[in-house]
C-alpha positions in Angstrom: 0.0 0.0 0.0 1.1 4.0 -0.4 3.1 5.5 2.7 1.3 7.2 5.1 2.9 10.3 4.2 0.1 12.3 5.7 1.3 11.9 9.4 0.3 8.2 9.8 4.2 7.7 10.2 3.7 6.6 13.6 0.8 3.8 12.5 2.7 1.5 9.8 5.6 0.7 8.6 4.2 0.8 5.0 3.9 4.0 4.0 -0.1 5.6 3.0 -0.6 7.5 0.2 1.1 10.7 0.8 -0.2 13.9 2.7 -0.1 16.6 0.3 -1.3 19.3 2.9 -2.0 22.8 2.2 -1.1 26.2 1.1 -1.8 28.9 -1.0 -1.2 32.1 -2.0 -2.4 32.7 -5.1 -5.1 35.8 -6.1 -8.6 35.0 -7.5 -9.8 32.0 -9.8 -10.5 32.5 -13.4 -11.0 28.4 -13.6 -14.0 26.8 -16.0 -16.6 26.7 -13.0 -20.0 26.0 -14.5 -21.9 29.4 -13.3 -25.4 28.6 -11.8 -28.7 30.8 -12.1 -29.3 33.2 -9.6 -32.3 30.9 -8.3 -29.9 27.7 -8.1 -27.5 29.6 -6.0 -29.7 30.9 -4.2 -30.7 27.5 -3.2 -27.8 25.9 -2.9 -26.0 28.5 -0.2 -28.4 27.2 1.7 -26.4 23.9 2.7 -23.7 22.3 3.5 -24.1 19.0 3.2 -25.2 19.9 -0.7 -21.0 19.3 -1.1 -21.5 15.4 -0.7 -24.3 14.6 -2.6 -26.2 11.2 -1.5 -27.1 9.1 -4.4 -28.9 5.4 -4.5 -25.5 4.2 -5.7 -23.2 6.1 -3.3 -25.6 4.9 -0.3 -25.9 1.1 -2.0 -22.1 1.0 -2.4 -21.4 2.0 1.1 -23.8 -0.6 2.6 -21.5 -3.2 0.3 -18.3 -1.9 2.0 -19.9 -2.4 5.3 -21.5 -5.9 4.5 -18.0 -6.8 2.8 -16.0 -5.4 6.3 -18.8 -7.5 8.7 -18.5 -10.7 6.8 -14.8 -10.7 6.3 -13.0 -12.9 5.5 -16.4 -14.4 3.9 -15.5 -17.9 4.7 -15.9 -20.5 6.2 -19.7 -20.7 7.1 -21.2 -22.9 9.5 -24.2 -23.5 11.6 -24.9 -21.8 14.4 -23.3 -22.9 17.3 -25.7 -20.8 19.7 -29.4 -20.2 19.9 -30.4 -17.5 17.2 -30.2 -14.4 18.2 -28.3 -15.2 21.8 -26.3 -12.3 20.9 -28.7 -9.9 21.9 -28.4 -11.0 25.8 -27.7 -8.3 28.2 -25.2 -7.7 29.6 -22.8 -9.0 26.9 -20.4 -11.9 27.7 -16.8 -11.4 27.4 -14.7 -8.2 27.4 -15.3 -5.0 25.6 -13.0 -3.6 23.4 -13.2 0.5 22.9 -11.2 0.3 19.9 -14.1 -2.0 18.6 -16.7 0.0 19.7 -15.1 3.1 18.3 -14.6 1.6 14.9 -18.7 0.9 14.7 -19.4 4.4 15.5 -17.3 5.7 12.9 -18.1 3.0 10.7 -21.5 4.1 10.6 -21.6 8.3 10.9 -21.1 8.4 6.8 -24.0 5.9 6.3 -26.0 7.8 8.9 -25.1 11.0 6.8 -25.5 9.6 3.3 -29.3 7.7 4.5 -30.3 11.4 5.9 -29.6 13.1 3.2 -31.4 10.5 0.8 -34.4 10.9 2.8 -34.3 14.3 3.1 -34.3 14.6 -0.8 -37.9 12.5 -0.2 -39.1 15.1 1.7 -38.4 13.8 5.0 -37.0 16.8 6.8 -36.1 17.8 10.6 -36.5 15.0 12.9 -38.3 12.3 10.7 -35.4 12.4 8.3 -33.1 11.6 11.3 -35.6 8.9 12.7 -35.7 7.0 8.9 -31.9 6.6 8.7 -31.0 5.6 12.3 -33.7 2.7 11.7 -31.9 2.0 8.9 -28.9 1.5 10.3 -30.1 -0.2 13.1 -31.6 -2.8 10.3 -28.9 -3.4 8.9 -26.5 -3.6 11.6 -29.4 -6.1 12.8 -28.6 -8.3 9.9 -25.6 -7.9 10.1 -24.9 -9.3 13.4 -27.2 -12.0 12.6 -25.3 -13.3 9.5 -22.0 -13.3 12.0 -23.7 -15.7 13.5 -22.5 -18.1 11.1 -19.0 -17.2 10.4 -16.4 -18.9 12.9 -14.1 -15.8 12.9 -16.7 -13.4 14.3 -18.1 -12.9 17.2 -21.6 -10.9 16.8 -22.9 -8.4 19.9 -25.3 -6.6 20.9 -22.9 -4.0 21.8 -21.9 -3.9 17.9 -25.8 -3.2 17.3 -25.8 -0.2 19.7 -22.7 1.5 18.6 -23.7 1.2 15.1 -27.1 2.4 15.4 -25.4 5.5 17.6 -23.0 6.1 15.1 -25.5 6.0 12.4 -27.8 8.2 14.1 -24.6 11.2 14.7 -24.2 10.9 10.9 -28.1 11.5 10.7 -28.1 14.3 13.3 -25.0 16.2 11.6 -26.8 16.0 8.3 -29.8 17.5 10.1 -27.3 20.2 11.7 -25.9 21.0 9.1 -29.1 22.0 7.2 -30.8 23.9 10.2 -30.5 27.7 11.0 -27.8 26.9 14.1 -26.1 30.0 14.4 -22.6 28.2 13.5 -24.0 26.1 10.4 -25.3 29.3 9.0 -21.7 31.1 9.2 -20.2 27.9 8.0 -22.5 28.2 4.9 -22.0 32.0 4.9 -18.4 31.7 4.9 -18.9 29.1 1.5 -20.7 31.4 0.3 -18.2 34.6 1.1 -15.2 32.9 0.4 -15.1 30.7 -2.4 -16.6 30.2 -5.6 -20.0 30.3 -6.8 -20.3 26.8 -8.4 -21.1 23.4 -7.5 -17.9 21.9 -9.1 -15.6 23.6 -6.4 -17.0 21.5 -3.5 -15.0 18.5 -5.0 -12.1 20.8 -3.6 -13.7 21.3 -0.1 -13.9 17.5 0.0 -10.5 16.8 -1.1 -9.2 19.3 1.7 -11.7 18.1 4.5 -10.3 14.3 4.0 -7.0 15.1 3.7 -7.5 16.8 7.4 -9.7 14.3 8.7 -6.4 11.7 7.7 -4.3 13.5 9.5 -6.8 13.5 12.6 -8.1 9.6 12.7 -8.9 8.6 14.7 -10.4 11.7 16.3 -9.9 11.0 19.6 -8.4 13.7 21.8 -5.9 13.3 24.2 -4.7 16.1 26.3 -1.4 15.0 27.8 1.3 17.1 28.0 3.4 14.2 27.1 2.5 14.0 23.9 4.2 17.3 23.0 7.6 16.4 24.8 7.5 13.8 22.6 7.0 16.0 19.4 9.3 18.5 20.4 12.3 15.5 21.7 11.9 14.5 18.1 12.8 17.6 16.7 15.4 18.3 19.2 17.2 14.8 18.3 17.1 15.4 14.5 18.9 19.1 15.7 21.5 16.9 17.3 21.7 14.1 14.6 20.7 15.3 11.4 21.4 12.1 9.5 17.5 10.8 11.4 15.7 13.2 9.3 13.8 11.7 6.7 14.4 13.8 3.7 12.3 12.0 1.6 9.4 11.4 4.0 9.5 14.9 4.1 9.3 15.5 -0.3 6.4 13.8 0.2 5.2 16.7 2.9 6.1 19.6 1.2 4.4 17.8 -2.3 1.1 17.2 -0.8 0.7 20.4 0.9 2.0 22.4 -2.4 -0.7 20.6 -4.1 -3.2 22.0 -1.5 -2.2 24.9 -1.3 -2.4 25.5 -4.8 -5.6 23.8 -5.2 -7.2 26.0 -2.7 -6.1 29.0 -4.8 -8.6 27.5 -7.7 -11.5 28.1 -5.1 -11.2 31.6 -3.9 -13.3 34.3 -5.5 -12.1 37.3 -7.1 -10.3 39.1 -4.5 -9.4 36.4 -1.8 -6.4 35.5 -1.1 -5.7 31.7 0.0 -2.5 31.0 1.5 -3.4 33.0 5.2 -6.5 30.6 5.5 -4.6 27.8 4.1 -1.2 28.0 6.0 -3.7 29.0 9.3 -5.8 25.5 8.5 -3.0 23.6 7.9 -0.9 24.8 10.3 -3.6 24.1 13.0 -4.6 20.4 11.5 -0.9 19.3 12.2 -0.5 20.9 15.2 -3.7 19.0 16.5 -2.2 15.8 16.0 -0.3 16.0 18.8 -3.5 15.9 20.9 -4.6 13.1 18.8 -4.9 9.5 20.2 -1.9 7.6 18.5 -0.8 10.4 16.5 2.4 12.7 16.4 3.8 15.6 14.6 7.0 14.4 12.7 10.1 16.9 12.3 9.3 15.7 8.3 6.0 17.4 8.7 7.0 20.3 10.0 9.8 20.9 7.3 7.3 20.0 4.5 4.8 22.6 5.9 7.7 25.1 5.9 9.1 24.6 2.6 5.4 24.2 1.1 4.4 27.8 2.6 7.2 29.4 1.1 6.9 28.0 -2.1 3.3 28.5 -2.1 4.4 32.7 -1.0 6.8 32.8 -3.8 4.5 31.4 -6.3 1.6 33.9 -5.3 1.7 35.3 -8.5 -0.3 32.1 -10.3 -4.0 32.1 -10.1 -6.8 30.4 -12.0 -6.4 27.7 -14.6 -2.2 28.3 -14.0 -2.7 27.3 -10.7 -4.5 24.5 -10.8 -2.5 22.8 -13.7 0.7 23.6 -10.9 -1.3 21.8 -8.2 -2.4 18.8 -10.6 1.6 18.4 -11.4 2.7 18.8 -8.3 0.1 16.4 -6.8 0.8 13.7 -9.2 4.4 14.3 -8.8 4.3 13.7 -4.8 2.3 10.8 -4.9 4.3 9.2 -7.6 7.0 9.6 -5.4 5.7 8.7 -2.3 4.6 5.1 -4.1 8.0 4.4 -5.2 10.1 5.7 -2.1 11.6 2.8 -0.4 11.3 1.6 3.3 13.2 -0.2 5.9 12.6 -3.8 5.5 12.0 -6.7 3.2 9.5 -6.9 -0.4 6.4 -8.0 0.1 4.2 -10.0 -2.3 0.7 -7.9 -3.8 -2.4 -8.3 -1.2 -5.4 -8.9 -3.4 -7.5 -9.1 -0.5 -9.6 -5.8 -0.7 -9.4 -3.6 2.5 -7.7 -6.7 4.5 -4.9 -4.2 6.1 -8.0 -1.7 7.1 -10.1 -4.9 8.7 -7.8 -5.9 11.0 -6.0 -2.5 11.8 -9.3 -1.4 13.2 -9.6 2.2 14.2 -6.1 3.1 12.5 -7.7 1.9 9.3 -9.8 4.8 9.1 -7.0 7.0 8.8 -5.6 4.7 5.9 -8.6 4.6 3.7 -8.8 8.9 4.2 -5.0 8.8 3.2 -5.7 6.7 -0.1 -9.3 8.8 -1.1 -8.1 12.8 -0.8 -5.4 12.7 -3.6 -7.7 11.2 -6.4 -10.5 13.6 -5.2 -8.0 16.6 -5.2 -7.0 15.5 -8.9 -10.4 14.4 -10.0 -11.7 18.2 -9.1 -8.8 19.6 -10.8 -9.3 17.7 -13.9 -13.2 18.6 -13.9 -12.4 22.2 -13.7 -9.6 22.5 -16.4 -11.9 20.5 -18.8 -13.6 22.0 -21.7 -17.0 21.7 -21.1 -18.0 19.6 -24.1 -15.0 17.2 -23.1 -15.3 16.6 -19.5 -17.3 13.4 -19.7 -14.5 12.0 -21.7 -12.1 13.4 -19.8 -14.0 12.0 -16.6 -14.2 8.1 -18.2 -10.4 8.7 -19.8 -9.3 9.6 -16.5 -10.5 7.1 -14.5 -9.0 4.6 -16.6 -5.5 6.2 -16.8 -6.3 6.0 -12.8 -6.6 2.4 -12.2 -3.9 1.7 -14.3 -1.3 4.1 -13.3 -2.2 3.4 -9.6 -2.2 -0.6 -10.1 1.2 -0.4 -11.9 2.6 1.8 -8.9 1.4 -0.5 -6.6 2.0 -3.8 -8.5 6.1 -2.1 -8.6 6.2 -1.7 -4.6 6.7 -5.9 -4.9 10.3 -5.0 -5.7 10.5 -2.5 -3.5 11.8 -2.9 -0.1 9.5 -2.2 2.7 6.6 -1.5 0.7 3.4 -3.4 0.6 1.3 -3.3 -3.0 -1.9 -3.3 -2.0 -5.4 -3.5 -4.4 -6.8 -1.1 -2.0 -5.4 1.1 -2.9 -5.9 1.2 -6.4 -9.9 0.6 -5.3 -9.7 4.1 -3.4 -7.8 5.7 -6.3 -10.6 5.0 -8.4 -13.1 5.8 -6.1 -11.4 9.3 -5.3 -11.4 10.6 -8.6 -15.1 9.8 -9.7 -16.4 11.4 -6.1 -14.9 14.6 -7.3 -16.9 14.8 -10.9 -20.2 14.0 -8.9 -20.9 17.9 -9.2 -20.8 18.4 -12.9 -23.7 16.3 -13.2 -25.4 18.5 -10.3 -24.1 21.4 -12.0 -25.9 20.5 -15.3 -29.3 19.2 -13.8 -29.6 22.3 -11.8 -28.5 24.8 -15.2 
């Protein structure tokens, strides 16, 4: 699989797909966003949530991923041992595990977002949206206990049942949020609507920098200890004492990805707004929180990559519009090229074919894996959508998703001859599913034209 190069450093010893963080300095857009009618944007300042887009075949896909992750390894059926349904017996027998119960919250907050906002499309708003998808969560986290019923390697709860029906329902309540008149949701949309640009198509941007911060945060639980930061700033004071332990290339891969933000947030300013002080504050502050992060630290690397990204992104403020975002496709291609064929400590590895196998069994920390692999291919899939004539960006859509899986499977298929690297099909799978999230808003764009 890709390196971790988005602050998972301290997870794996295979890298993730690298962290190309943020920046930006650039002046106003001048990039090919579809403009909307004044009735449209009226209408769609109105939300949030509008930037993720629930379809019948997102929401069907995602139910897949969580059927495929409760069943795994799919194998080796049997009877069952117990009476039907003895899982449901309160209290629960044996010993709880809070990674485990963190996981099935988590697990289930995008379904719980994805089912509300289907429903809300219905016409089930407020409360009764909210009510419809936790119930269907709970339903299928019902069945899905059940059927572990039968499979020798797991071990079905009623525990699981609750933490994925509360997970589902915080999905469903943000969504709700989110769409309300709470004071903070309507700055958050105010600030959208202030600060960047008036089309549909730029919210694959807004995605691609919300996951790349939400990698660097999984597992998003805070810890205030104090020791934490000792042990950020002991790192950095024993790469001042022995320069030969910093990682030079670990921190390429840094200063890449958050060039390629940086200058991707530059395509999403209006006319007037300047991107690199909001960028180098957000950035800045997402790396800063890791310390504070369960399992998490902030690397010397990242910290040089931030630096040397910020200044490039300051001495490159001149580029703006289609300029920049051709620099940030290069540049984000470029880093993760690199990050895929930078090698490790350790032995080869043979190619895992076994989808998301790594992410089962890591647990939480495979949250932070599957964010790591998604926000590059989003990042480049909005890119291409914007620089693409209009009568060319279906085939440029269908073109690139192909050059996608290919490039990505090659990478990865290479990392067999690479020391310490492990070729994953996940990865290739998130690739893929990156870059056609980020075109979902042409089509929204057009329908609503």
């Amino acid at each position: 699989m890709t390196g971790d190069t988005g602050g998972n450093e301290d997870k794996r010893a295979a890298p993730q797909p690298p962290d190309r963080g943020a920046g930006g300095g650039g002046r106003a857009m001048d990039v090919e966003h579809p403009e909307q009618p004044p009735a449209a944007a009226a209408e769609r300042a109105r939300t949030v949530p509008g930037m993720f887009g629930a379809s019948r075949t997102v929401i069907a896909l995602y139910v897949l991923l969580i059927a495929y992750a409760s069943l795994y390894p799919l194998s080796g059926w049997r009877p069952a041992v117990a009476p039907f349904w003895s899982f449901m017996r309160w209290p629960p027998e044996g010993d709880l595990s809070r990674a485990d119960m963190f996981s099935n919250v988590l697990a289930y907050i995008p379904l719980g977002l994805l089912l509300a906002m289907h429903w809300r499309g219905n016409g089930r708003t407020g409360w009764a949206g909210v009510l419809c998808a936790t119930l269907g969560g709970a339903f299928l986290s019902l069945a899905m206990e059940t059927l572990q019923q039968y499979l020798p390697t797991r071990t079905p709860s009623a525990v699981d049942l609750l933490t994925n029906t509360l997970g589902t329902w915080m999905g469903a309540v943000s969504c709700h949020w989110a769409h309300g008149e709470a004071n903070f949701a309507a700055r958050l949309r105010g600030m959208r609507e202030r600060w960047c640009a008036d089309s549909p198509v730029a919210n694959g941007g807004l995605l691609a920098l919300a996951v790349w911060a939400l990698s660097q945060l999984s597992p998003f639980v805070p810890w205030f200890d104090l020791r934490s930061v000792r042990r950020t700033l002991r790192g950095i004071w024993l790469v001042l004492e022995q320069p030969a332990r910093f990682d030079v290339a670990l921190a390429t891969v840094y200063g890449a990805s958050l060039l390629g933000l940086g200058l991707l947030a530059v395509t999403l300013m209006r006319p007037g707004r300047r991107a690199l002080p909001l960028f180098a504050i957000a950035a800045s502050g997402t790396l800063f929180l890791k310390m504070f992060i369960v399992g998490r630290t902030l690397s010397p690397e990242a910290l040089a990559g931030l630096l040397a990204a910020l200044v490039l992104l300051q001495a490159s403020r001149g580029l703006a519009g289609r300029r920049a975002a051709w620099a940030a496709l290069v540049v984000t291609v470029g880093g993760f090229a690199f990050s895929e064929l930078m090698p490790l400590r350790g032995f080869t590895h043979p190619f895992n074919w076994i989808p998301f196998a790594g992410e089962i069994r890591s647990n939480v920390d495979g949250f932070a894996t599957i964010l790591g692999g998604l926000w590059p291919f989003v990042a480049l899939g909005y890119l291409a959508n914007v620089l693409a004539p209009a009568p060319w960006r279906l085939q440029v859509r269908m073109g690139g998703a192909l050059l996608v899986l290919v490039t990505t499977a090659l990478l990865e298929w290479g990392q067999a001859w690479i020391p310490g690297r492990h070729g994953d099909i996940t990865t290739v799978l998130l690739a893929l599913a990156g870059w056609l999230i980020a075109w979902h808003w042409t089509e929204g764009a057009a329908q609503r034209s």
